[in-house]
C-alpha positions, -999 to 999 in steps of 0.1 A, spaced: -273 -527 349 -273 -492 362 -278 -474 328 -309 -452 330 -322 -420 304 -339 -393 319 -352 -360 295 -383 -342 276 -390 -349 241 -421 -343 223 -440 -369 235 -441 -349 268 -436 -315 262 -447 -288 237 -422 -267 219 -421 -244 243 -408 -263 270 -385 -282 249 -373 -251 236 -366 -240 272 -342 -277 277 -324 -275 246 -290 -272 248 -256 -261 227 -229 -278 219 -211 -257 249 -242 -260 274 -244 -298 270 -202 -305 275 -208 -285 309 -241 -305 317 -221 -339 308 -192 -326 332 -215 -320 359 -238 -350 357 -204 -376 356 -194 -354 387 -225 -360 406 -245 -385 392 -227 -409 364 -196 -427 355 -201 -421 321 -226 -402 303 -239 -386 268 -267 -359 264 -291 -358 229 -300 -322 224 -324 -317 197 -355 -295 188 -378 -330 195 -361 -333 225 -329 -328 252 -325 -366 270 -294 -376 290 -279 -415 290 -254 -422 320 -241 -452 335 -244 -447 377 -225 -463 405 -258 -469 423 -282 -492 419 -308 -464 424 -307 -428 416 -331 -404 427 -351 -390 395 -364 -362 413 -329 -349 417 -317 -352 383 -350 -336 373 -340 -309 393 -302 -303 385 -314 -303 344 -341 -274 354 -316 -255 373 -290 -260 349 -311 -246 320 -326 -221 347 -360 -234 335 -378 -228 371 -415 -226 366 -412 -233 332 -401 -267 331 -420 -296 358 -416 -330 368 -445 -342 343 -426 -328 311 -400 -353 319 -399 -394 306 -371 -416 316 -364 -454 315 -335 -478 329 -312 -503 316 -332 -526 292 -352 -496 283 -329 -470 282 -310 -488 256 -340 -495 234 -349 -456 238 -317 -448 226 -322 -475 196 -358 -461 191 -339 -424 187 -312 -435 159 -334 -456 142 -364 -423 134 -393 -442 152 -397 -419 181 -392 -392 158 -423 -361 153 -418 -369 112 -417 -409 113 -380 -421 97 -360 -385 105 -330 -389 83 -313 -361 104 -318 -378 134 -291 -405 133 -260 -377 126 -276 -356 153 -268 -387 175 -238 -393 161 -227 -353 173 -241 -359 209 -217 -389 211 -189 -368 199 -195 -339 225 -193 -365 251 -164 -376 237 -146 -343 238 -165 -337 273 -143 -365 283 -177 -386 303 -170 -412 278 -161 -447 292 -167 -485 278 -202 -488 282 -210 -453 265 -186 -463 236 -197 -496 232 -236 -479 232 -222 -451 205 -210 -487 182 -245 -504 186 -267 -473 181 -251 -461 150 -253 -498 138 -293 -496 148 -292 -468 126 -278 -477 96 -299 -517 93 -323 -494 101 -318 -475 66 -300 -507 52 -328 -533 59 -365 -509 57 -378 -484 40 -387 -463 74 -366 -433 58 -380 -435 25 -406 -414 7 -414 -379 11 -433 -367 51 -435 -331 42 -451 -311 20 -413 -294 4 -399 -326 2 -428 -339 -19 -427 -310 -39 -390 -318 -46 -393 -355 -55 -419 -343 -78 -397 -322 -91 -372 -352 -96 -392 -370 -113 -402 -347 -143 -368 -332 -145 -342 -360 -148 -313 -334 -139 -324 -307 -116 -284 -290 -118 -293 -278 -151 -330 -265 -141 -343 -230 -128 -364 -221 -100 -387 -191 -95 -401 -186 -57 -432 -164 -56 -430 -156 -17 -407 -165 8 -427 -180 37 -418 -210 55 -429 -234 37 -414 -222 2 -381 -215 17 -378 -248 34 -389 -260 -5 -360 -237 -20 -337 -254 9 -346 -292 -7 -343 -280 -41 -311 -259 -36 -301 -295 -19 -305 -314 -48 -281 -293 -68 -310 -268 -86 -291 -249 -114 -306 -212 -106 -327 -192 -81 -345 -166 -85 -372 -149 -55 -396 -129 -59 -416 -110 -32 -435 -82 -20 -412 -71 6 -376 -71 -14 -356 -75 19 -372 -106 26 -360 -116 -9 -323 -102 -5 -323 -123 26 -330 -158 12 -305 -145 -18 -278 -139 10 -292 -182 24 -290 -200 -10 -277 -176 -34 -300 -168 -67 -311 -136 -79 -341 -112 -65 -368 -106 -96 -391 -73 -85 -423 -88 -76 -447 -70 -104 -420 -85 -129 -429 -121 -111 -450 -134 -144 -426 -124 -169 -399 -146 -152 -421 -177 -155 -405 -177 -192 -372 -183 -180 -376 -208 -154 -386 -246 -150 -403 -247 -112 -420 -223 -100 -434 -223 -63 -457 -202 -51 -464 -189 -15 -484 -161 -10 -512 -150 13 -537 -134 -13 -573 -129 -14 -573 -140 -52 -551 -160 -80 -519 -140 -84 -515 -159 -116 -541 -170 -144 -544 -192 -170 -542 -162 -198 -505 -160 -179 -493 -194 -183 -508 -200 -218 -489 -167 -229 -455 -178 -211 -456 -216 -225 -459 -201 -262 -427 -176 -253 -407 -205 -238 -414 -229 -268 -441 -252 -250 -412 -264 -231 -428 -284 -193 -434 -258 -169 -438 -272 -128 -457 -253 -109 -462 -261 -72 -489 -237 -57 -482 -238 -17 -505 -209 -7 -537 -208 9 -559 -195 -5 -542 -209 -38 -521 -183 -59 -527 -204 -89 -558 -203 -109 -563 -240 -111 -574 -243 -143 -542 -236 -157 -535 -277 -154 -552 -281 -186 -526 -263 -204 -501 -288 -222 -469 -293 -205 -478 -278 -177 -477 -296 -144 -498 -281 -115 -498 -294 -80 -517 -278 -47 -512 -283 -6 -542 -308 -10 -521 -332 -43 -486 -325 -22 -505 -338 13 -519 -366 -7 -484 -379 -16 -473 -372 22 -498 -398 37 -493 -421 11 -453 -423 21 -461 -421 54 -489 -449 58 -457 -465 40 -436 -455 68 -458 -468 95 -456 -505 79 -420 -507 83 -421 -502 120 -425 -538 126 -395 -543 110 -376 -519 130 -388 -528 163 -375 -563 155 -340 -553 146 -339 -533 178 -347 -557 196 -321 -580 185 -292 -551 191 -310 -550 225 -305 -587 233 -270 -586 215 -259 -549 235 -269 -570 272 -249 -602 256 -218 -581 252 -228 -565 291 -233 -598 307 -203 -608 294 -184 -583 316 -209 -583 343 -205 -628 343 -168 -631 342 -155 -609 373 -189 -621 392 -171 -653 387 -134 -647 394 -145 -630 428 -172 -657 437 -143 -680 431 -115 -662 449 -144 -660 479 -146 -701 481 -111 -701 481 -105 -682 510 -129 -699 531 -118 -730 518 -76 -719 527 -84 -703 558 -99 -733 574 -73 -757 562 -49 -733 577 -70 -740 607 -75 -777 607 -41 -788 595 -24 -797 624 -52 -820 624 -41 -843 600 -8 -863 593 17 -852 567 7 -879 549 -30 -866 548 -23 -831 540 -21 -833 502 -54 -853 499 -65 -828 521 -60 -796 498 -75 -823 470 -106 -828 488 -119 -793 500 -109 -780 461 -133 -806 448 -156 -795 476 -153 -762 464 -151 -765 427 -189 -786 429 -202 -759 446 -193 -733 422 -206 -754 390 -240 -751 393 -236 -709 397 -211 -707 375 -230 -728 341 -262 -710 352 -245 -677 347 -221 -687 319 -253 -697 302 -274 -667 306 -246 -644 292 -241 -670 263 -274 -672 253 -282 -633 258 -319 -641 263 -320 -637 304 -306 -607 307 -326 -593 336 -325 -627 349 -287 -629 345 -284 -594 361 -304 -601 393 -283 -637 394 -250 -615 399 -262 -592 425 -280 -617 445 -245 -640 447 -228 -610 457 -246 -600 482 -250 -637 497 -213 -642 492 -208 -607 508 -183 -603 478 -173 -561 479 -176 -539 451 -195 -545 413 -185 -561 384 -188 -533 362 -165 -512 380 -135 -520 362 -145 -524 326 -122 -523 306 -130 -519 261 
């Protein structure tokens, strides 16, 4: 099978470099163009921030991965950023298991990427509308996004918070039952509280409000998730109106006290208060857990919960690497299948024109009467010969379990039988 994958990702490359291969919607429909022009029959490029890796079916049995290298570098004008050991690439067997490994979150930087598998989805889409689709690639796009969703159906690989906002937010879940009719108060907008904001907002929070020291900062994340600014010295007094409250500051000392929160829980009727205190050093005096109904959680609780679902996480890989395996063994199955039945159409059309061409020879040889048991004979002769290469292939595409056996069974009675051209030439869905 001449499928192979060829790319960076971040097992190879830092951001910088990947950053350097990524490519948009536009840049990757002229890349696809290209490649099928040069390189591929059919093909479909994954363009992520983890990673930019390009799947194509080729006429040849070997393509030169120096050259590819090359045309991706040029193409993304990446010269002397981008080298030959930042790239990773596989073929056939392994290709199709990389591209399993992809939709299922297991090659993934955060272990069980629930983005992942509609990102896929898009890159299958663009090839689609790049027209470098054909009936391998479609019949890939069908068994990856069924990786994907046993993946989700059959483990728990995608389950449980990996990141510090998210485990803020499930938190948040589960003391407030309905987050649509809650409040949220952010005390800074760094990266980490905004991508906390972006979960919450996510989940359907009720109301925003931001607070920081620079206000246009503020207006900015307004203008992203909607929500109100609240002046930064008026930060405190808003902790009576809200429910959650995340902090992320960079200050020398606690921006809010105990004294604080024990005067804003009597104003707000004792009702729970959540506080999740993302800065470092903390903004949050930390004795202001003790207070009743309030609920106080730092980087080192929120990390605590992150390792925890992600030791979970790690267990279920087992699990995933058997299911791709099985879409493996059932993706060369459906291959074979194509591969087995012209291999033995033309093996048989070969036999038969030996076997015609030297009865044509030989039969003036032979009385009329003779003739018929003639053509009887040489078939049999040439149906025994063809029954031992045609079960052992039959079998091998039935059983999908030799499929690199089955593979190098085609080409070497091809070449033997000096039959022209390859199976998969003429696919048809």
């Amino acid at each position: 099978m001449n499928l192979l994958s060829i790319g960076v990702n971040h097992h190879t490359a830092g951001i910088e470099v990947r950053e350097k291969m990524w490519m948009s919607v536009d840049e990757a429909k002229e890349a696809l163009r290209q490649l099928k022009g040069r390189y591929f029959n059919e093909c479909v490029v994954i363009s992520t921030c983890n990673r930019t890796e390009v799947f194509g079916m080729t006429a040849e049995t070997r393509v030169d991965d120096a050259e590819l290298r090359e045309f991706l570098i040029r193409f993304k004008k990446a010269d002397g950023a981008v080298g030959p050991a930042h790239f990773t690439g596989s073929f056939a067997g392994g290709a199709v298991s990389q591209m399993f490994k992809i939709a299922s979150g297991i090659d993934s930087m955060v272990l069980g990427d629930i983005q992942i598998l509609s990102q896929v989805k898009e890159a299958f889409n663009i090839a689609r509308e790049a027209e470098v689709m054909g009936p391998v690639m479609n019949r890939l796009m069908q068994s990856t996004l069924h990786v994907g969703k046993r993946t989700r159906a059959e483990t728990t690989i995608c389950e449980g918070a990996v990141s510090v906002s998210y485990a803020a937010v499930e938190l948040a879940s589960k003391i407030f039952e309905d987050l649509s009719r809650k409040s949220v108060l952010l005390i800074g907008a760094g990266e980490t509280g905004e991508l906390t904001v972006k979960h919450l907002v996510g989940r359907g929070i009720g109301s925003l409000l931001i607070a920081n020291r620079t206000k246009e900062k503020a207006e900015s994340l307004v203008r992203m998730f909607g929500g109100k600014v609240v002046d930064y010295q008026d930060m405190v007094e808003a902790l009576r109106s809200v429910d959650i409250v995340i902090t992320s500051v960079n200050s020398p000392s606690y921006i809010v006290q105990p004294d604080d929160v024990h005067k804003v829980m009597k104003q707000r009727s004792n009702n729970p208060l959540f506080i999740i205190d993302i800065g470092v050093p903390r903004n949050v005096n930390p004795d202001s857990h003790q207070i009743e109904n309030v609920f106080l959680y730092d980087i080192d609780s929120l990390s605590a919960i992150v390792d925890k679902n992600l030791d979970r996480r790690k267990a279920e890989i087992p699990k995933v690497t058997n299911i791709i395996r099985e879409e493996v063994v059932e993706f060369f199955h459906w291959y074979n299948s194509l591969e087995v039945g012209p291999t033995i159409h033309d093996l048989r059309d070969a036999l038969e024109s030996i076997r015609a061409q030297e009865v044509e020879k030989n039969i003036n040889r032979f009385t009329a009467e003779d003739r018929e048991l003639l053509e009887l004979v040489t078939k049999r002769i040439v149906n025994k010969i063809l029954h031992q290469p045609v079960t052992a292939l039959k079998q091998g595409s039935e059983n999908g379990s030799g499929t690199r056996e089955t593979l190098l069974r085609i080409s070497a009675l091809r070449e033997l039988f000096g039959i022209k051209g390859k199976s998969g030439d003429n696919h048809e869905e």
